[in-house]
C-alpha positions, 0 to 999 in steps of 0.5 A: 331350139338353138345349140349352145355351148352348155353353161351348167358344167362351168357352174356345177364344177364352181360350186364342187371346187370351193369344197374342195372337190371336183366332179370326180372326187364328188363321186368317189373317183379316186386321183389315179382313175382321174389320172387314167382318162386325161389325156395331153393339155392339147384341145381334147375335141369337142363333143356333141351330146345328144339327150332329151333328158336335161339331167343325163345331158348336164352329167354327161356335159360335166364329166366331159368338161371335167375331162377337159373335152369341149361339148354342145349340146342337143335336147332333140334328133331334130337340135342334132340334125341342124348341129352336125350339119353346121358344125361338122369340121368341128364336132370329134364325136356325137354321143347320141341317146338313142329313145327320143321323141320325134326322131330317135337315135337310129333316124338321127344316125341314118340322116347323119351317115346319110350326109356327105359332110357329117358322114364321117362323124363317130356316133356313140349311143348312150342309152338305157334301151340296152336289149340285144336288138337295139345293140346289134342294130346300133352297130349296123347303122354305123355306131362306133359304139354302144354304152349303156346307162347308167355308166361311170363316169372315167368309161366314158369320158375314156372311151369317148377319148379313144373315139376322138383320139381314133377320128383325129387320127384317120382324118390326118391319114386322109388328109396325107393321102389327098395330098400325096394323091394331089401330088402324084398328079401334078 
């Protein structure tokens, strides 16, 4: 199944705005929340959520957006597979569930880590498998971080923000570091 851009925030948002809502204002948050996890107007990245459930996926998708963040999205291990290795400049974050049928979250994290071109990419687990064990191993794999659903919407549009505002960041220091190694040797 190809990856595509999602349709259904657009169209949940539409129909919240002509009652004079937003995603936030339909779930209780208040202005000031909303205020706390928006960032500057820029491109606020993009964001590949990862979900075998359509309905976690479509909320996720819709507070994200809402966010301003730009998402695609995967049904399986296998949709983001394919879609970290043909994207991989483009994706600031993977928000990965971790229990999926064929490859779970850990298969999809060790292939990715395991590929020198997505290797870079933060991964986030969202899940409900919210036991120690499944934590601590996220962590070992090479997760960034680890939510546990349910969660609210403003933590973890916030902290998928600081992941990509963190990337963004260490990627221009590497590209500051190359060219001043290239520098060097010319």
């Amino acid at each position: 199944m190809p990856l595509t851009v999602s349709p259904l925030a657009p169209r949940i948002s539409h129909r919240l705005r002509p009652r004079g809502l937003s995603l936030y204002s339909a779930f209780g948050v208040s202005t000031e929340t909303k205020s706390a996890v928006s960032f500057g107007q820029a491109d606020r990245g993009v964001v590949l959520v990862v979900d075998d459930d359509p309905s976690s996926r479509a909320i996720v998708v819709l507070w994200l957006s809402e966010a301003g963040l730009r998402t695609r999205e995967a049904s399986s291990g296998e949709e983001a597979l394919a879609a970290a290795a043909a994207a991989h400049d483009d994706i600031d974050v993977i928000l990965l569930d971790v229990m999926m049928p064929g490859a779970d979250g850990f298969e999809v994290l060790r292939r990715i880590k395991g590929e020198p071109r997505s290797s870079l990419i933060p991964i986030v687990f969202l899940s409900a498998s919210a036991g120690d064990a499944h934590v601590v191993r996220g962590f070992k794999a090479g997760a960034v971080d680890y939510l546990q659903k349910p969660i609210s919407g403003p933590i973890l549009v916030t902290k998928v923000q600081a992941v990509v505002e963190r990337g963004r960041a260490e990627r221009a220091l590497e590209d500051k570091l190359r060219s001043a190694e290239e520098n060097a040797t010319h």
